[in-house]
C-alpha positions in Angstrom: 31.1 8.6 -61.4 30.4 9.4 -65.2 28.9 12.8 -65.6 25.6 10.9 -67.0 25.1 8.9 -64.2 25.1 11.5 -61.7 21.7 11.9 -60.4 21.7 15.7 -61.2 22.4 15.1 -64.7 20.3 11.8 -64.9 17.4 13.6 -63.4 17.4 16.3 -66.4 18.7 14.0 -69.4 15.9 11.0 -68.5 13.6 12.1 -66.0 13.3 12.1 -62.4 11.6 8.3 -62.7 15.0 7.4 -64.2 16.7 7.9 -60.4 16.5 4.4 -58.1 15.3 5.4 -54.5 19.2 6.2 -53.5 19.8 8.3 -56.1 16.9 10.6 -54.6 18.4 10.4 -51.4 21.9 11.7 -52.8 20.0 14.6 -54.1 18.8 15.6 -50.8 22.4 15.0 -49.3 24.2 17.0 -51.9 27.4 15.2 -50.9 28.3 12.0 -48.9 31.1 11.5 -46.5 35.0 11.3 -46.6 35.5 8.0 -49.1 31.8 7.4 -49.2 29.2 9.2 -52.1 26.1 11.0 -51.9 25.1 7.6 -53.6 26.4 5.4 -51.3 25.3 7.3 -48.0 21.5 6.6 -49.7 22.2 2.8 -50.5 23.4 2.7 -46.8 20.6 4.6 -45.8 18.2 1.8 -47.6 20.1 -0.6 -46.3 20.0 -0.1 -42.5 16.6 1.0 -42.8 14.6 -1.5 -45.2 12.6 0.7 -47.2 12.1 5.4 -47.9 8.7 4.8 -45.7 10.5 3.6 -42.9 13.4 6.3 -43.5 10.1 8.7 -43.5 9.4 7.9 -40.1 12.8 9.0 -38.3 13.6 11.5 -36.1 15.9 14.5 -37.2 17.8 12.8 -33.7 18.0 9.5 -34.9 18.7 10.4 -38.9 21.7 12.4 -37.2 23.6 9.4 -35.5 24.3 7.8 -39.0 27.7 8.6 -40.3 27.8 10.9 -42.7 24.1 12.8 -41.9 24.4 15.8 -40.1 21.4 17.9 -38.3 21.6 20.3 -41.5 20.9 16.7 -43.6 18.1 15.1 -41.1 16.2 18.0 -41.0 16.4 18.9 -44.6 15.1 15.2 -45.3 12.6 15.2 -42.0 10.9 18.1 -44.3 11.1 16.6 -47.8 9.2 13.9 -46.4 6.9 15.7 -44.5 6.5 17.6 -47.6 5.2 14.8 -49.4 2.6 13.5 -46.9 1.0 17.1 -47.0 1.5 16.8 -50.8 -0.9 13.4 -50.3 -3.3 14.7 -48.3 -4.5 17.9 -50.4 -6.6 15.7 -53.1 -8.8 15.1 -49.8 -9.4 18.8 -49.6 -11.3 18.3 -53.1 -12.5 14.4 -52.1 -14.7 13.5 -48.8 -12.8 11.4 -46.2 -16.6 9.5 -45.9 -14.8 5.6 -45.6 -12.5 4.0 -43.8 -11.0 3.0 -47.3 -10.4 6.9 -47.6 -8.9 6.9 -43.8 -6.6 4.0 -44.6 -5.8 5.9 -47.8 -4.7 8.9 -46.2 -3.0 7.2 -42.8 -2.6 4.0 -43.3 1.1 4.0 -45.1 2.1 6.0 -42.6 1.1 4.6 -39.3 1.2 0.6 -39.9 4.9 1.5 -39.8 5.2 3.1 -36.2 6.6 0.8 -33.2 4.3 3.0 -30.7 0.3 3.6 -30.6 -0.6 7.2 -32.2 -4.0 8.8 -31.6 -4.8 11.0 -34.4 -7.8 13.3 -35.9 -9.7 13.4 -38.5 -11.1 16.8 -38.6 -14.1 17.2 -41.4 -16.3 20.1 -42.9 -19.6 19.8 -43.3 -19.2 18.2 -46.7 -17.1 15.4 -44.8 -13.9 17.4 -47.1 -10.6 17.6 -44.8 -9.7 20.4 -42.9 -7.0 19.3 -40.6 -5.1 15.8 -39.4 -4.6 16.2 -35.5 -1.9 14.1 -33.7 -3.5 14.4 -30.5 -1.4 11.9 -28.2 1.9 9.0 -28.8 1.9 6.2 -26.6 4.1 3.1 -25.9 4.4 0.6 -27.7 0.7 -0.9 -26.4 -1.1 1.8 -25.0 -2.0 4.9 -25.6 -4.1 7.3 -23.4 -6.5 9.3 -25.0 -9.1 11.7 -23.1 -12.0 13.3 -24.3 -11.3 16.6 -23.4 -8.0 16.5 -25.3 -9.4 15.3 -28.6 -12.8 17.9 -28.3 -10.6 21.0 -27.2 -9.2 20.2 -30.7 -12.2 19.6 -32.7 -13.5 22.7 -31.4 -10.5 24.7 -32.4 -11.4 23.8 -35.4 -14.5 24.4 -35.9 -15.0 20.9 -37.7 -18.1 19.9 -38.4 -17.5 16.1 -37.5 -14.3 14.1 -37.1 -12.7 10.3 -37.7 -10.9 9.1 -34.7 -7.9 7.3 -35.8 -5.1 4.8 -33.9 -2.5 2.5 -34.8 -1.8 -1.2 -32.9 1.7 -2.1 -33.7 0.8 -5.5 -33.2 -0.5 -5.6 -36.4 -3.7 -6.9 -35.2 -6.6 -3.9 -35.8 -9.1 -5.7 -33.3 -10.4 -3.0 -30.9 -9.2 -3.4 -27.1 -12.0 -3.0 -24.8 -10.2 0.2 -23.9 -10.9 1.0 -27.5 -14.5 0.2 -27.6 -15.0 2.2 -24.1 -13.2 5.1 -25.0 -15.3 5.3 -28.4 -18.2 5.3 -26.6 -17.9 7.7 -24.7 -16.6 10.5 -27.6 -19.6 9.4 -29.5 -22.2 10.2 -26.2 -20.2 13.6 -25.7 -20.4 14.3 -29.5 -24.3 13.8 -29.2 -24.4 16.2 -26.7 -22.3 18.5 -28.5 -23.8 18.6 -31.8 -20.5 17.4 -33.8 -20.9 13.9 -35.5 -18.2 11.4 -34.7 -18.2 10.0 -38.3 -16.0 6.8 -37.2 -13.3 5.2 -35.0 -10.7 3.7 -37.6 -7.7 1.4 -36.0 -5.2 0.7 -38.4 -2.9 -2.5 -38.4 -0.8 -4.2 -40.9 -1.7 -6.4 -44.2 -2.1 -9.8 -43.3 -1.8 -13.1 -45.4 -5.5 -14.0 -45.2 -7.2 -13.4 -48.3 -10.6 -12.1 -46.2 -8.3 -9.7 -43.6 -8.8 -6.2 -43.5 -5.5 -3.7 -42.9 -7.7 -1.9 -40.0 -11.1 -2.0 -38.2 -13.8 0.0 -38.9 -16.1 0.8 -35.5 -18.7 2.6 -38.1 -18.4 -0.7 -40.4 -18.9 -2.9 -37.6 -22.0 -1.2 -36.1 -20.3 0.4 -33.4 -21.2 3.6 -33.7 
């Protein structure tokens, strides 16, 4: 490869918007495998994977079975990516998470792509700022059990003044289940009793071709709450 294509050298002559997605990868990798380049392992890496937020969402197991990526190479790229949703979520220290648009904002990227049902937290000061996002419980790939005293034992730890309840359906479909709209009944009767406001109940799905569809469901929108 000429020295002025090399993503090292492109990065510093042009920019790092000048690198294409696999170009970024190669960074990471620092080399590639025996007849393949740091280059090529990214393309590959795009390739068998569709798109860098679905390659975001791998294991350090399963980014280790691809030719070519070591555990030293999944874990330094589990990180970088991890990195960068942290990196996303620190304007929300500075911005209240008071809307499901916010909630989508923050989660949504991330969990419309996951083949399993996540239960996740929320976990707000009393100016509705962010202190904390919770993964509380993973499921299959329709269910996921949630209890009570799993998610309060961890608003409690955190001495959060209120909290959004988050969940994917990897259906695509963000109708609540009637599992849904029991179990959100009874955090928001316990939250009564406990003093801590249950801001909302947000259950993300996937963009659909309707012009009127929402990405997720709102209990708090929909008079649920």
């Amino acid at each position: 490869m000429p020295e002025a294509e090399r993503p090292r050298e492109k990065l510093t002559n042009r920019g790092p918007g000048s690198l294409s997605d696999a170009e970024i990868l190669a960074l990471f990798f620092g080399t590639g495998r025996k007849g393949v380049s740091a280059v090529d392992l990214g393309r590959d890496l795009i390739r068998r994977f569709g798109s860098l937020q679905t390659i975001s969402r791998q294991s350090v197991t399963e980014l280790s079975q691809i030719p070519g990526i070591g555990p030293a190479k999944a874990t330094q790229l589990v990180a970088v990516f991890e990195f960068g949703r942290r990196l996303a979520r620190e304007r929300y220290q500075e911005l209240p998470v008071d809307s499901p648009e916010a909630v989508y904002d923050l989660l949504g990227g991330e969990l419309r792509l996951l083949s399993q049902e996540v239960v996740r937290l929320v976990l707000l000061d009393n100016r509705a700022n962010l202190l904390h996002v919770a993964e509380v419980t993973r499921g299959t790939l329709n269910e996921c059990i949630a209890h009570p005293r799993e998610i309060f034992r961890t608003v409690i730890a955190w001495s959060a003044a209120s909290f959004i309840l988050v969940h994917n359906h990897p259906s695509g479909n963000p109708s609540p289940s009637q599992a849904d709209i029991s179990l959100t009944r009874q955090l928001r009767d316990a939250a009564g009793l406990l003093k801590i406001e249950m801001h909302d109940h947000v259950i993300v799905g996937s963009p659909s071709d309707r012009v009127d569809s929402q990405p997720y469901f709102s209990f708090r929108e929909s008079g649920l709450i």
